[in-house]
N, CA and C atoms of all chains as a GROMACS GRO file, in nm:
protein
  537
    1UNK      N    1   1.010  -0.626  17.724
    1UNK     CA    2   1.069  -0.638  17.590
    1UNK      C    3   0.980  -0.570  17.489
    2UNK      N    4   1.049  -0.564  17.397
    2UNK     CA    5   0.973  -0.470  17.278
    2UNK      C    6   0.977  -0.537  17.128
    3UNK      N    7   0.857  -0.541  17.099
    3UNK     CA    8   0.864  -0.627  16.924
    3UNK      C    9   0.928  -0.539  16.816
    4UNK      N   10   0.989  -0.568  16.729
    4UNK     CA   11   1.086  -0.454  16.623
    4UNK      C   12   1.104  -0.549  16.532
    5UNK      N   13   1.122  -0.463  16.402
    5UNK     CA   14   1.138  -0.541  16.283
    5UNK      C   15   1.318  -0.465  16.233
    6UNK      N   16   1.418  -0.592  16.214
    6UNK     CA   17   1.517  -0.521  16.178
    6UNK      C   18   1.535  -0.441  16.009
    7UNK      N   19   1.562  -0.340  16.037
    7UNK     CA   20   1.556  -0.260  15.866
    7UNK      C   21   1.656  -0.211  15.874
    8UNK      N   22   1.797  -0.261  15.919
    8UNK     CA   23   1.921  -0.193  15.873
    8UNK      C   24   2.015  -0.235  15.940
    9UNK      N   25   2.151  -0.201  15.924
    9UNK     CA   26   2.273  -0.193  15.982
    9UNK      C   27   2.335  -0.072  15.988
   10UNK      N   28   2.437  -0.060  16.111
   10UNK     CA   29   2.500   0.024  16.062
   10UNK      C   30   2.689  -0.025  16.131
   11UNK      N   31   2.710   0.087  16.029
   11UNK     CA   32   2.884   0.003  16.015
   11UNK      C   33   2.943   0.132  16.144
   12UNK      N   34   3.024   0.094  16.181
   12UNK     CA   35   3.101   0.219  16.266
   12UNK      C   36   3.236   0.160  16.312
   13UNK      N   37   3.334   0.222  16.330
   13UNK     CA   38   3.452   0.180  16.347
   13UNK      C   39   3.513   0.253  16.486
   14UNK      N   40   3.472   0.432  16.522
   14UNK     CA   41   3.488   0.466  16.610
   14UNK      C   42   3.392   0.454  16.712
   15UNK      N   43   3.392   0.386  16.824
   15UNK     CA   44   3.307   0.320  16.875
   15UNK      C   45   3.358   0.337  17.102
   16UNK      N   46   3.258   0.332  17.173
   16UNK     CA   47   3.324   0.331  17.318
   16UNK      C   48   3.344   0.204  17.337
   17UNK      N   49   3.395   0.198  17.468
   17UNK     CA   50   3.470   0.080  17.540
   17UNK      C   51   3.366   0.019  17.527
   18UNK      N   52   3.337  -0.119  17.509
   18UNK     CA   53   3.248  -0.236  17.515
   18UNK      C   54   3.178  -0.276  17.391
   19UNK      N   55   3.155  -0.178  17.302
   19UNK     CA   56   3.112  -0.158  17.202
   19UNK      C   57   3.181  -0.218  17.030
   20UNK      N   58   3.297  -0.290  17.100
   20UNK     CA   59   3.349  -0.356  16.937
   20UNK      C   60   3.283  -0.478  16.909
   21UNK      N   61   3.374  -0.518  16.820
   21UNK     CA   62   3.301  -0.658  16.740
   21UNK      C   63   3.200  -0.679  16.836
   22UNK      N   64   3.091  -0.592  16.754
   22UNK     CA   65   2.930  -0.627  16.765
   22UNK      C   66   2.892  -0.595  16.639
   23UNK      N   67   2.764  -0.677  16.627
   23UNK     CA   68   2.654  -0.605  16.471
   23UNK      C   69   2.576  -0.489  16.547
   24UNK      N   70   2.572  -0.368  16.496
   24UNK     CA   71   2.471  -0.290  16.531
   24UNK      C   72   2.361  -0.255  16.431
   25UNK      N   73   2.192  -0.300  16.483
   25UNK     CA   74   2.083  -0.345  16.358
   25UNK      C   75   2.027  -0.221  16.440
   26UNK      N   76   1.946  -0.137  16.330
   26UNK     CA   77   1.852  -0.059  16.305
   26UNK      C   78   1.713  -0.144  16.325
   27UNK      N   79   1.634  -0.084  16.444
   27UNK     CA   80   1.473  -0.184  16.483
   27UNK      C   81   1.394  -0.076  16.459
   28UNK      N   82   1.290  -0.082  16.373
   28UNK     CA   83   1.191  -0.066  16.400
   28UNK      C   84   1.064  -0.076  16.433
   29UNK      N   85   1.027  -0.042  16.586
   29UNK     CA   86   0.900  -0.126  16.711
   29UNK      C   87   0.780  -0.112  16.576
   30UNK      N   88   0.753  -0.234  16.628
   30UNK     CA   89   0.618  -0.292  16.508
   30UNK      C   90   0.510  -0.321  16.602
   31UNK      N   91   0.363  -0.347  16.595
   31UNK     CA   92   0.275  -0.389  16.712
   31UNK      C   93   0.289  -0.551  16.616
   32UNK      N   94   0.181  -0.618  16.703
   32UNK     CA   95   0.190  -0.772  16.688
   32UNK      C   96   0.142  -0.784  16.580
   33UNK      N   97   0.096  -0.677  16.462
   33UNK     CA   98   0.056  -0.745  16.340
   33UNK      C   99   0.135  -0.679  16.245
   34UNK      N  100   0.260  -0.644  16.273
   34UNK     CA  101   0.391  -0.597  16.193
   34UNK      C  102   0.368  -0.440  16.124
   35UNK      N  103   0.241  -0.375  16.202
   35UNK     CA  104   0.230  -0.217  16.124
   35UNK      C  105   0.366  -0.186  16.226
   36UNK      N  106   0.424  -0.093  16.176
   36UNK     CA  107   0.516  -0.007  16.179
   36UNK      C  108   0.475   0.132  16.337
   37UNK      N  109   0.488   0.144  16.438
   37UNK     CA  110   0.496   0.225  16.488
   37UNK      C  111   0.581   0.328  16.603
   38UNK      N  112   0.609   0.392  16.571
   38UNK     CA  113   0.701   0.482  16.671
   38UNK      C  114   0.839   0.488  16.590
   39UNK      N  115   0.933   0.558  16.614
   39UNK     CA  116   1.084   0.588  16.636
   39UNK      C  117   1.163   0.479  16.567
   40UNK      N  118   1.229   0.474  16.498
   40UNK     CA  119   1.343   0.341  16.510
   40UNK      C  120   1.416   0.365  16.590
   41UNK      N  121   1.538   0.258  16.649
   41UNK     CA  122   1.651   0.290  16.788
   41UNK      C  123   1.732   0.194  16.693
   42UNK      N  124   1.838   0.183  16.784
   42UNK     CA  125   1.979   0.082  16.747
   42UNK      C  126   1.961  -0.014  16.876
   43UNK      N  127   2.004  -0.131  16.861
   43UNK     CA  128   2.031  -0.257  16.928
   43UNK      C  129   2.169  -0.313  16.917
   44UNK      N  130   2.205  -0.414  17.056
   44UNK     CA  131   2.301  -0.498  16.981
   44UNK      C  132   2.258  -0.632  16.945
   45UNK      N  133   2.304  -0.661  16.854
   45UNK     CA  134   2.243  -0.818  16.783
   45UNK      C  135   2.318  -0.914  16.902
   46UNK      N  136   2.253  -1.011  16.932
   46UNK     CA  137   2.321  -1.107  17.027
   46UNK      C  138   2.263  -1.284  16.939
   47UNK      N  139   2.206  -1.253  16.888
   47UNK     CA  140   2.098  -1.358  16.800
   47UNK      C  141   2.120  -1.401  16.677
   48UNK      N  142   2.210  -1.326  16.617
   48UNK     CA  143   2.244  -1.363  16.439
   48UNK      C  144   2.112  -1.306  16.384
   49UNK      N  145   2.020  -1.218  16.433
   49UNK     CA  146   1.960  -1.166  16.358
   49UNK      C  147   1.969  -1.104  16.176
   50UNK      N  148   1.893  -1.082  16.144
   50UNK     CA  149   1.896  -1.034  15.988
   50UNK      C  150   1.841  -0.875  15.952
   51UNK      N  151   1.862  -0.832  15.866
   51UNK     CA  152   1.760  -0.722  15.792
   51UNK      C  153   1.623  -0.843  15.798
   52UNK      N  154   1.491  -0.792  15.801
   52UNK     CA  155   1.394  -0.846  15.767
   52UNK      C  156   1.326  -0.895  15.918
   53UNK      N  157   1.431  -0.960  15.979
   53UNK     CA  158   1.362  -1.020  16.087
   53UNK      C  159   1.265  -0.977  16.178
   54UNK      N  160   1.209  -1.059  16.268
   54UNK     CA  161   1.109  -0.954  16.364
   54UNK      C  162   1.176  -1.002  16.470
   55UNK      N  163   1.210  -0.927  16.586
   55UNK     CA  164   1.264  -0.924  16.726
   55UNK      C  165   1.238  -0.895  16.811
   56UNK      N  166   1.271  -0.920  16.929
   56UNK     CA  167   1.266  -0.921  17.079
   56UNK      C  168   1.396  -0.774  17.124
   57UNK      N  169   1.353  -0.677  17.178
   57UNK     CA  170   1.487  -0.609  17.230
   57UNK      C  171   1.452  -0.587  17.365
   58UNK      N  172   1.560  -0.617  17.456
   58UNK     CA  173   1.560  -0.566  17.547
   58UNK      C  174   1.681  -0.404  17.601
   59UNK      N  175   1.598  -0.400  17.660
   59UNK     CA  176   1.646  -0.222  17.686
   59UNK      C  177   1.673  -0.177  17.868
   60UNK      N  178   1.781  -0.283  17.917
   60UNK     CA  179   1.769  -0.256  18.074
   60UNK      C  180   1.957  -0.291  18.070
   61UNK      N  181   2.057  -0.260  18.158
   61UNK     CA  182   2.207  -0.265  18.142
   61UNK      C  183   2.220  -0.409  18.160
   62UNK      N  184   2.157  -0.479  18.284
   62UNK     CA  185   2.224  -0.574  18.314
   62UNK      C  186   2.163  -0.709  18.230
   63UNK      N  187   2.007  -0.684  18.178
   63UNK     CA  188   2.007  -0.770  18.098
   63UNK      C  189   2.074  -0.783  17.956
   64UNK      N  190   2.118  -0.667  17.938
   64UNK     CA  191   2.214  -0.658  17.840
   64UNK      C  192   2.360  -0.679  17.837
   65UNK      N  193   2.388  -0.722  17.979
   65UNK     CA  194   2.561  -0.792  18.061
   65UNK      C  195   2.520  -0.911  18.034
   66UNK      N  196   2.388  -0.969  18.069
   66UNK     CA  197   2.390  -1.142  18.071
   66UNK      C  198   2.382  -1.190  17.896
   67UNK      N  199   2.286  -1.105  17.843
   67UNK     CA  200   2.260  -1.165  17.652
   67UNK      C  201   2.452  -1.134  17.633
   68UNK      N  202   2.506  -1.064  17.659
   68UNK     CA  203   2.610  -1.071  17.587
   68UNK      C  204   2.719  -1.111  17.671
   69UNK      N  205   2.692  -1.197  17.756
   69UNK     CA  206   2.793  -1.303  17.871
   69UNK      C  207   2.870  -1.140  17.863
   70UNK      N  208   2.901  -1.068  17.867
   70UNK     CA  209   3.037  -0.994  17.922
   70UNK      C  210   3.022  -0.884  17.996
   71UNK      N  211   3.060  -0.918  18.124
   71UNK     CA  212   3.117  -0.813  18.202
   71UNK      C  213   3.131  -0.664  18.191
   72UNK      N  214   3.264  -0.651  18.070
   72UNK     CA  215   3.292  -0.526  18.089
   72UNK      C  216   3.232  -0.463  17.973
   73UNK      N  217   3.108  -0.462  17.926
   73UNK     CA  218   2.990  -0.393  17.824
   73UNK      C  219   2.895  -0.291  17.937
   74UNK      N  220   2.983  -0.242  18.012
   74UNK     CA  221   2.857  -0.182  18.114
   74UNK      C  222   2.811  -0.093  18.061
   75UNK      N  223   2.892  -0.008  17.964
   75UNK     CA  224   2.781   0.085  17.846
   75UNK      C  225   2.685   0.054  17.786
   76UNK      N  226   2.659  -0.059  17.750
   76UNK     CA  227   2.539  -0.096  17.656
   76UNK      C  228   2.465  -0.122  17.780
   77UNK      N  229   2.340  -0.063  17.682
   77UNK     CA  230   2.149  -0.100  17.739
   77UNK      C  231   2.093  -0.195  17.664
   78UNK      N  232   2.083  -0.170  17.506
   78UNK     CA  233   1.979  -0.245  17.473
   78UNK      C  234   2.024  -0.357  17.365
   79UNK      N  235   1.961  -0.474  17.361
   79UNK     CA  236   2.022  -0.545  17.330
   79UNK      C  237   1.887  -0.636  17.242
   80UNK      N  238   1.940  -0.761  17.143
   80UNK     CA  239   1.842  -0.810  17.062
   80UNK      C  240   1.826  -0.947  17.160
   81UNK      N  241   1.715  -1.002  17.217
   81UNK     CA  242   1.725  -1.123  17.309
   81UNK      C  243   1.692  -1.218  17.223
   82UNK      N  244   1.599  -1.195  17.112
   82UNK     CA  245   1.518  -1.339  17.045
   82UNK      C  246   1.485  -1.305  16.896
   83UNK      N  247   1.494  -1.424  16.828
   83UNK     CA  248   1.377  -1.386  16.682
   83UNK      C  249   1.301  -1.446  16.688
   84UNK      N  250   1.195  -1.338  16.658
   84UNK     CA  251   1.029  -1.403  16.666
   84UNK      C  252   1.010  -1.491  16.514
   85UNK      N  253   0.996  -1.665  16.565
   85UNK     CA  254   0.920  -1.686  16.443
   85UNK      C  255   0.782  -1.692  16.425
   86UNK      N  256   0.705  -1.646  16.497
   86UNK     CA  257   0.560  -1.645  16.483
   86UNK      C  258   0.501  -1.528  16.616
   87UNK      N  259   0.401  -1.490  16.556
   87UNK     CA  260   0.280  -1.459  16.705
   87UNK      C  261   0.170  -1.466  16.682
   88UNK      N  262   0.149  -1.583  16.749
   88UNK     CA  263  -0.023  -1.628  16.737
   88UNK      C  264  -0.123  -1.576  16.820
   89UNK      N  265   1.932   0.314  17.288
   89UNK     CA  266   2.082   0.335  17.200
   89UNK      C  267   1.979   0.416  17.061
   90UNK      N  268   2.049   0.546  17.021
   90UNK     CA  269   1.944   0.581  16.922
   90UNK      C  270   2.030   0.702  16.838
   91UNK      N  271   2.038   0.708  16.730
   91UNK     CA  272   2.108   0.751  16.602
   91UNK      C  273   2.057   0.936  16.666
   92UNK      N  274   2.171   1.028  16.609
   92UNK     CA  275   2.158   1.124  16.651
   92UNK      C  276   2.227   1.211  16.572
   93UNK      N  277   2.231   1.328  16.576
   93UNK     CA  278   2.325   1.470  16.504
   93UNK      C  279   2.412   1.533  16.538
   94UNK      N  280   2.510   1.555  16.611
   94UNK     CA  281   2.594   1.645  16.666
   94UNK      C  282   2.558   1.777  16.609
   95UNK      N  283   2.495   1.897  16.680
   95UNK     CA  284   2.421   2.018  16.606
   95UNK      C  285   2.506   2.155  16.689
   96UNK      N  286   2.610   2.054  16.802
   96UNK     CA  287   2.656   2.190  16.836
   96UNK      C  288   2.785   2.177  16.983
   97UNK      N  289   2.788   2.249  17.051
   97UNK     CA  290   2.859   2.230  17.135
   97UNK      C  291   2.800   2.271  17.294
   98UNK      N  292   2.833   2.287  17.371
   98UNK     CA  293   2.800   2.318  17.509
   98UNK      C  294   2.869   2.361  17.623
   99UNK      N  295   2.945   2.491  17.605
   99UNK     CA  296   3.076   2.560  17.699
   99UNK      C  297   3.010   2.603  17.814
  100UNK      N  298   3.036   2.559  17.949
  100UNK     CA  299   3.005   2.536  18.086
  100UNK      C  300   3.126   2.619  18.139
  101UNK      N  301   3.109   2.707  18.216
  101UNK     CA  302   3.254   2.712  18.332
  101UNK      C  303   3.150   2.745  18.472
  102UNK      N  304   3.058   2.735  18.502
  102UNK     CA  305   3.022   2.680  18.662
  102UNK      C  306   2.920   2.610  18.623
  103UNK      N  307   2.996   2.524  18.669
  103UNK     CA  308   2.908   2.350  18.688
  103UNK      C  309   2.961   2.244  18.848
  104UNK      N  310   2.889   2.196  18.814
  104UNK     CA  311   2.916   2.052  18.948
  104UNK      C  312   3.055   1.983  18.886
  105UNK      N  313   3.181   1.974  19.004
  105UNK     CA  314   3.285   1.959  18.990
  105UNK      C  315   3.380   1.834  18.935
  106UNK      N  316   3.276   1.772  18.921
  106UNK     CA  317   3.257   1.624  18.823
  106UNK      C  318   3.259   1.609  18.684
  107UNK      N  319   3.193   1.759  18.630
  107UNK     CA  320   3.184   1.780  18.509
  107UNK      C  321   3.317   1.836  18.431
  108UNK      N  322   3.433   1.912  18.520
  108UNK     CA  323   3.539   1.965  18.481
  108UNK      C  324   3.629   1.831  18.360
  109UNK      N  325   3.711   1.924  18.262
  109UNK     CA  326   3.717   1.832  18.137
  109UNK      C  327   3.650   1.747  18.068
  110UNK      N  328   3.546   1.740  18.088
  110UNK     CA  329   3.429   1.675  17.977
  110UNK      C  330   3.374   1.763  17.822
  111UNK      N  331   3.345   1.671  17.751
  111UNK     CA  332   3.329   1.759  17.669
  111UNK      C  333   3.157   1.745  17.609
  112UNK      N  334   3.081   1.840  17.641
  112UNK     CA  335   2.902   1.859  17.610
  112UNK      C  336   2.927   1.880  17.497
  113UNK      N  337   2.785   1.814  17.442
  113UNK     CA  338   2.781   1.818  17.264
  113UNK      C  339   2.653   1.850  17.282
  114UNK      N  340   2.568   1.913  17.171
  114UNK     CA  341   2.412   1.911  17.149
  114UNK      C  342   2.394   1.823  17.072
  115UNK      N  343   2.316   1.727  17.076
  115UNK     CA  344   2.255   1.582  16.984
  115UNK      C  345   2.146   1.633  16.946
  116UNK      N  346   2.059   1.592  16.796
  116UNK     CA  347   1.951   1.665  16.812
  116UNK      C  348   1.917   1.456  16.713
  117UNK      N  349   1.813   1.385  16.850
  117UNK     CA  350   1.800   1.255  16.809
  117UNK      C  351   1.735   1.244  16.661
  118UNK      N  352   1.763   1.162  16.577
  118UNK     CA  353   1.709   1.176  16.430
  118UNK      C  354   1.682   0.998  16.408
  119UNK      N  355   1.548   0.974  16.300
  119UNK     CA  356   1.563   0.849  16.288
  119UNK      C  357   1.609   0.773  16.178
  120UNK      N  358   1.622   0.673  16.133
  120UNK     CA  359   1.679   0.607  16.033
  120UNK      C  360   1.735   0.722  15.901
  121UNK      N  361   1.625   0.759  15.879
  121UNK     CA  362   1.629   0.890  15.732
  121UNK      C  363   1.707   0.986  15.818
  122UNK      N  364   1.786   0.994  15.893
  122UNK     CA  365   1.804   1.110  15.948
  122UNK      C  366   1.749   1.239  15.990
  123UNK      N  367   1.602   1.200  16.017
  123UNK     CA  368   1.482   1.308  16.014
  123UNK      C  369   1.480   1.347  16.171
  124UNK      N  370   1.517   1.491  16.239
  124UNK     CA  371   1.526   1.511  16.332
  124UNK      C  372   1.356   1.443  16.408
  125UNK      N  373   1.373   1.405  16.548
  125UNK     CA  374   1.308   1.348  16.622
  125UNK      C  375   1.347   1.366  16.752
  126UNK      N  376   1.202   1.492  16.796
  126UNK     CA  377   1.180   1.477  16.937
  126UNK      C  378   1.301   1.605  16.967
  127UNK      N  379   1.316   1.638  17.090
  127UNK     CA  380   1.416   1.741  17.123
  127UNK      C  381   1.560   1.725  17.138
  128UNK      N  382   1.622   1.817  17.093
  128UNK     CA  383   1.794   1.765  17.102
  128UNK      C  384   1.862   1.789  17.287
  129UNK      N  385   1.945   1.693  17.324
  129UNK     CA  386   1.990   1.659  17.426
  129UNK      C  387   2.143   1.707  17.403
  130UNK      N  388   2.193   1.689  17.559
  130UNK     CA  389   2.351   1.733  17.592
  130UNK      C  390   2.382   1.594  17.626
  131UNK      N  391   2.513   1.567  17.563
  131UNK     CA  392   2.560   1.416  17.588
  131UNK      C  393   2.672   1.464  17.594
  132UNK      N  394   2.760   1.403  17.652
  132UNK     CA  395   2.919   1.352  17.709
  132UNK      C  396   2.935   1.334  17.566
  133UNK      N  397   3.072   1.373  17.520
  133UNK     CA  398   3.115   1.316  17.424
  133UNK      C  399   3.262   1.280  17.446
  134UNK      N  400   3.276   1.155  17.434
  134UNK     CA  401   3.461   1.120  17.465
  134UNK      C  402   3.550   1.052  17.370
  135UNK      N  403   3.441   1.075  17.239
  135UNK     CA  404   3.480   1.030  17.106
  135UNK      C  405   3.543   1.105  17.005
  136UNK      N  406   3.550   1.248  17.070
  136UNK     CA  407   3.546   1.394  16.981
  136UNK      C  408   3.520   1.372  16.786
  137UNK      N  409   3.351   1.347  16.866
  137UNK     CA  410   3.265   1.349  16.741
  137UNK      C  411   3.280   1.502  16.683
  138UNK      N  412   3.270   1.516  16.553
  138UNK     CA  413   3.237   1.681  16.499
  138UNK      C  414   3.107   1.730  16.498
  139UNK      N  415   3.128   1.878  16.474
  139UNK     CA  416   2.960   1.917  16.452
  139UNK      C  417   2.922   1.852  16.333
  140UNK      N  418   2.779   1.808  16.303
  140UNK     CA  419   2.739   1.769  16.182
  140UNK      C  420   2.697   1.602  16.145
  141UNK      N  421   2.820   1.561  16.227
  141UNK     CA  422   2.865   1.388  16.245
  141UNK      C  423   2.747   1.307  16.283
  142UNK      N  424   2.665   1.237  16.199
  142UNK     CA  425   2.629   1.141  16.268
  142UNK      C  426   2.667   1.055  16.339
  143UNK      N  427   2.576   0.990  16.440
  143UNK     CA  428   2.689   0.908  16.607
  143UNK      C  429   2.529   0.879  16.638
  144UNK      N  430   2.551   0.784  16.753
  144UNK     CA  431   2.510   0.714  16.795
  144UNK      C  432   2.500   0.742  16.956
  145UNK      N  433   2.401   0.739  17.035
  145UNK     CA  434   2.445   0.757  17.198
  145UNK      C  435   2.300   0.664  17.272
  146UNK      N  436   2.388   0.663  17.414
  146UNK     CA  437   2.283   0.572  17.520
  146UNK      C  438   2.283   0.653  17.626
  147UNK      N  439   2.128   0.631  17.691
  147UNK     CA  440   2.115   0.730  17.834
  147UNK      C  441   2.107   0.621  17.927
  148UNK      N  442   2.080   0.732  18.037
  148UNK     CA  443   2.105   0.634  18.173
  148UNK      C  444   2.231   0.594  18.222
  149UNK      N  445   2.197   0.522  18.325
  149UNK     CA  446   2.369   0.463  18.415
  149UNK      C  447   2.487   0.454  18.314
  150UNK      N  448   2.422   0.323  18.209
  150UNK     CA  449   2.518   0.290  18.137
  150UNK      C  450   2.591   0.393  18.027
  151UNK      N  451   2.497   0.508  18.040
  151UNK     CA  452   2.567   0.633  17.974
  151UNK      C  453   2.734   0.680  18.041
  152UNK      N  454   2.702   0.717  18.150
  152UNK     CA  455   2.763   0.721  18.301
  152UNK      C  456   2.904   0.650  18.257
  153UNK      N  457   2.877   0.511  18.259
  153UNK     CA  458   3.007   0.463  18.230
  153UNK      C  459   3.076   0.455  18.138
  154UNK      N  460   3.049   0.539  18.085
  154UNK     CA  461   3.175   0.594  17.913
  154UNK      C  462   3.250   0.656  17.995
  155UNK      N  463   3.244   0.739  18.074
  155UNK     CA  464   3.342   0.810  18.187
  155UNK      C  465   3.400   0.757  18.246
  156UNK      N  466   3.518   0.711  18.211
  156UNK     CA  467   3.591   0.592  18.345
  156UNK      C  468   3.625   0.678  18.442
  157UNK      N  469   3.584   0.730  18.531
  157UNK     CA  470   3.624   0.815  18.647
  157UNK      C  471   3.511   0.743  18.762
  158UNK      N  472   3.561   0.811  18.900
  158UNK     CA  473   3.502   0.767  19.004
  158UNK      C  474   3.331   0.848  19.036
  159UNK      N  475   3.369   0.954  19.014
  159UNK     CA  476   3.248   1.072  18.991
  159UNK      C  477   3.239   1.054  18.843
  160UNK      N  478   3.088   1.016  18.771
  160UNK     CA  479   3.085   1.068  18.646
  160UNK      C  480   2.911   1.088  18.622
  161UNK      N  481   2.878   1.179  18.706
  161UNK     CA  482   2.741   1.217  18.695
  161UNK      C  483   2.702   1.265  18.557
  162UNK      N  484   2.614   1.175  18.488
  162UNK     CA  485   2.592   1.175  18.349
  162UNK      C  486   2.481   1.098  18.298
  163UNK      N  487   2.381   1.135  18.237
  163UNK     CA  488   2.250   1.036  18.203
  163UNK      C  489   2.251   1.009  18.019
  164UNK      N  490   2.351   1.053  17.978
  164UNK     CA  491   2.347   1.044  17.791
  164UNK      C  492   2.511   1.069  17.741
  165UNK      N  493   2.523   0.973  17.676
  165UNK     CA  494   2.680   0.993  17.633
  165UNK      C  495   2.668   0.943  17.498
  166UNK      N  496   2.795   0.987  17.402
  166UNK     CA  497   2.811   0.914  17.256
  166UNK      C  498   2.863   0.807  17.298
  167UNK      N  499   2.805   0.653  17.224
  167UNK     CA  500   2.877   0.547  17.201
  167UNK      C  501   2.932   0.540  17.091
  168UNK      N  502   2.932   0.595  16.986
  168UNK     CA  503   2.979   0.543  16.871
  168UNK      C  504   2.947   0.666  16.752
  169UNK      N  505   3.068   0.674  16.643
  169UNK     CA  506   3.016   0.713  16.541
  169UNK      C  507   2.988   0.666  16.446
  170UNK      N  508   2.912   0.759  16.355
  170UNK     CA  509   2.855   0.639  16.253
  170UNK      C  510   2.924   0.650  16.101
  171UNK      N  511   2.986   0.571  16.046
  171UNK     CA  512   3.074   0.536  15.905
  171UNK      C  513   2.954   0.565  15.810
  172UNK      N  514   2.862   0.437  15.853
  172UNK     CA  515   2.784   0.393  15.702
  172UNK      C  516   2.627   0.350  15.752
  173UNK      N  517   2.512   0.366  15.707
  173UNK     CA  518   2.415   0.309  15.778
  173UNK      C  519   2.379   0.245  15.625
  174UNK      N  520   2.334   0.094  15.584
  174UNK     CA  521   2.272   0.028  15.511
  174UNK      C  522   2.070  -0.013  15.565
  175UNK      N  523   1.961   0.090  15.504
  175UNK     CA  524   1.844   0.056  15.605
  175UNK      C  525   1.766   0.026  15.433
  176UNK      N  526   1.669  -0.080  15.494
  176UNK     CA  527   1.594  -0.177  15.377
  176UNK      C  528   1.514  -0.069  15.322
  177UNK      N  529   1.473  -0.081  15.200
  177UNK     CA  530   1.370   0.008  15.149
  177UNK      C  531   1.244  -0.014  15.138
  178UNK      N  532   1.151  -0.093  15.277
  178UNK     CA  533   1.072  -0.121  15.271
  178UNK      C  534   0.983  -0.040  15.336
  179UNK      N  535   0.994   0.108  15.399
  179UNK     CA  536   0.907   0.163  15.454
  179UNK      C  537   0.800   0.219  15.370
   0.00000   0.00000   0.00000
C-alpha cells in the first residue's frame, strides 16, 4: 500500500465498463511525515474519503474486486483501502 | 490509474491479429496541473477520446479488460474522460 494525501476530484461522465457511480480522488504519495513526494495518480474512493485526507491506496486488480465487493470492476487497479488517522 | 493527454494517434496495418479494429492513441501522462510527466504511451482507446482531451487510463491486465473480446493483448487502455478536475490549492 501507498500513503497519499487526497487534493482533488475529478468529475467524468464518459467513463469504461465498471467505472460508474464511483468518486474518483486525485492522491498525492506523501512519506510518513506528510512532505509531498512523487507523481499524483487517481484512485477509487471505497472509504468516503475527503479532499484533505491522508490514505491508504492500494494498486493490485483483485484487491481492488474485494474493496469494492464487485465482480464485474475487472478494469480497475487502484483503489482507496483506509483513512489514516494518525502515524506514530 | 493516472490523468493523461491524448497528443495523437497511432495507424498500425501489420500488427498481431488481436489488434485489428482497435483504436491506438498517444497519451503523454501529465499530473494534477496538467504538467506533462515521464514519457507518453500507446493505450487502447474505446472511448473515442479526441486529440487534446484530457482522460484518464490504467495499465496492466485490468487494462486488457476494457476489450471485451477473447484475445485482447493490451497493457494500457483509457478508462475515462475527464469533464472537470476540482484539486486543493495547497501545493
Amino acid at each position: 500500500m501507498r500513503l497519499g494525501k487526497v487534493i482533488g476530484t475529478v468529475v467524468s461522465t464518459v467513463k469504461a465498463k465498471g467505472y460508474e457511480a464511483r468518486k474518483i480522488l486525485v492522491i498525492q504519495p506523501v512519506d510518513p511525515v506528510g512532505i509531498f513526494t512523487g507523481t499524483s495518480f487517481l484512485a477509487f474512493d471505497a472509504v468516503q474519503a475527503g479532499v484533505g485526507d491522508v490514505v491508504l491506496t492500494i494498486e493490485e486488480g483483485n484487491s481492488a474486486r474485494q474493496v469494492l465487493q464487485n465482480d464485474d470492476v475487472v478494469t480497475v487497479k487502484t483503489v482507496i483501502a483506509a483513512i489514516v488517522d494518525e502515524i506514530a | 490509474m493516472k490523468l493523461g493527454k491524448i497528443i495523437g494517434r497511432v495507424v498500425s496495418t501489420q500488427k498481431v491479429e488481436s489488434f485489428e479494429g482497435l483504436k491506438l492513441v498517444l497519451v503523454q501522462p501529465v499530473n494534477e496541473r496538467m504538467e506533462s510527466v515521464g514519457d507518453a504511451i500507446v493505450a487502447v482507446d474505446t472511448l473515442q477520446a479526441d486529440i487534446g482531451q484530457a482522460i484518464y487510463f490504467e495499465v496492466s491486465k485490468e487494462a486488457s479488460r476494457v476489450i471485451e473480446r477473447e484475445m485482447n493483448p493490451c497493457d494500457a487502455a483509457i478508462v475515462g474522460i475527464v469533464d472537470d478536475m476540482n484539486i486543493l490549492k495547497i501545493k
